[in-house]
N, C-alpha and C positions, 0 to 999 in steps of 0.2 A: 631233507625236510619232507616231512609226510603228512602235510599238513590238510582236516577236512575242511573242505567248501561244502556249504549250504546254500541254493539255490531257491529261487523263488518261481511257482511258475505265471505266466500274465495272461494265460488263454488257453484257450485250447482249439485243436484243431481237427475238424470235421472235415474228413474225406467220403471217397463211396468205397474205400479198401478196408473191407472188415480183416481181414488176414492178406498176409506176403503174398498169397498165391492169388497171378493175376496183376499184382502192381507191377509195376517197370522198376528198373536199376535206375533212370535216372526222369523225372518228370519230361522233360528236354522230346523223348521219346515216344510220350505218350499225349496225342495231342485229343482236343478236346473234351477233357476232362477238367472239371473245377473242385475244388474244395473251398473251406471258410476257414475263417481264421476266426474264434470267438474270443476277443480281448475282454479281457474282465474290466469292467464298467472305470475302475477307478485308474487305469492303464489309460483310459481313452485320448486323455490332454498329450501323451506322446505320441500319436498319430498326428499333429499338427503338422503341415508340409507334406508330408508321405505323398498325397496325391500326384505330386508332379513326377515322382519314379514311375520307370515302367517296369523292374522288377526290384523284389525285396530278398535278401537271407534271411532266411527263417533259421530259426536258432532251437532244438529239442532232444528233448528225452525219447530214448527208447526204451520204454516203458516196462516193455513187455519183455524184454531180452534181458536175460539173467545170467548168460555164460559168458563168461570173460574169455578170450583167446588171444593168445600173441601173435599167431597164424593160422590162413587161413585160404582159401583157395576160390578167389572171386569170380564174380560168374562168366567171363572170357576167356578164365584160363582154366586147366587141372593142375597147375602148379602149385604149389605154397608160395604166399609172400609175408610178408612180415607187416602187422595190423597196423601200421603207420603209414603202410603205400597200397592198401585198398580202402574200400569206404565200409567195411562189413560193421552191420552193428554188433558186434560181441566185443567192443572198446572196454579201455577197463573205466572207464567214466559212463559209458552208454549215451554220447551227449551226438548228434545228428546234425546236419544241417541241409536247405533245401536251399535253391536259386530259383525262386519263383516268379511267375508275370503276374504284375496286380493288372485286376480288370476291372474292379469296382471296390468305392470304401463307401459303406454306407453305417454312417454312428460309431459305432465298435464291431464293426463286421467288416473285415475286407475278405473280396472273392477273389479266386487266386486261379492260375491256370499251371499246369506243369508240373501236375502233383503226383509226388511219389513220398506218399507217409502214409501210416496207417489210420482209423476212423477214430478218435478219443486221444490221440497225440498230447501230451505236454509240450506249450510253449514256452520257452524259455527268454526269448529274445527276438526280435525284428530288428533288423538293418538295411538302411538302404542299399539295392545296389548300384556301386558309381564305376561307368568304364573308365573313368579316368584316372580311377583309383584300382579296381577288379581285379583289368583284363592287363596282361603282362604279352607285350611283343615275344618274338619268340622263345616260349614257354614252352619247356619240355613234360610229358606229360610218363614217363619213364618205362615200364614196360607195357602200357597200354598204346603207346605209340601206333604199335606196329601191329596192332589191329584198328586202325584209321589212318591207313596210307592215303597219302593226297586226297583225304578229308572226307574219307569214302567212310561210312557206317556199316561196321560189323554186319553178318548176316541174321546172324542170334540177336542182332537186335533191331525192330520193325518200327519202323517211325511209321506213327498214324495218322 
């Protein structure tokens, strides 16, 4: 079944990353940095509760990425993998998502911290996130493993 889905989008999201070059692989890394989340007005009544998360999944389009690749060689390895076990946006959907820290909701605005999206993003969805639900005890993370032995972070990549 090859069925289309049509998408709605409910915001959009304001970062300071006008282009890839410069953003981080994963927000997580890149500290000190906020963006916004601008929820279109009539979205707003589902931000009800939101406040008490300290982070959300952002749910988006990549807008601007127009190649499809089944493989593809993520930024820790020179290897090929197969575009179901990296994050690269060239998906044959182009659909993203972030694990961001909310730091403020104010109306239809939430300010977010750990942002790795580019400036004019479509949003497609918010979700809470719940450790309870998330985060999986010993969870294999497959060949990225074994660049974070005993929880050490890569050198390519600089926590700020």
């Amino acid at each position: 079944m090859n069925k289309e889905i049509i998408l709605k989008t409910i915001g959009v999201i304001h970062t300071p990353y006008k282009d890839t070059k410069g953003m981080p692989i994963q927000g997580r890394f890149e500290r000190g940095v906020t963006g916004q989340i601008e929820l279109f007005p009539e979205y707003q009544p589902g931000l009800k509760g939101i406040e008490g998360f300290s982070h959300l999944i952002l749910i988006y389009n990549f807008d601007r990425t127009k190649e499809e690749k089944l493989t593809g060689k993520p930024f820790l390895e020179d290897i090929e993998h197969g575009i179901f076990a990296i994050r690269s946006p060239n998906r044959p959907n182009h659909i993203g998502f972030s694990i961001v820290k909310m730091e403020k909701l104010t109306g239809n605005i939430i300010t977010f911290s750990e942002v790795d999206m580019l400036d004019g993003t479509p949003l497609l969805d918010i979700k809470p996130y719940v450790s309870h639900f998330d985060s999986r005890k010993k969870a294999r993370s497959g060949w990225l493993d074994k660049h974070f032995k005993k929880g050490r972070v890569p050198e390519r990549i600089k926590l700020k």
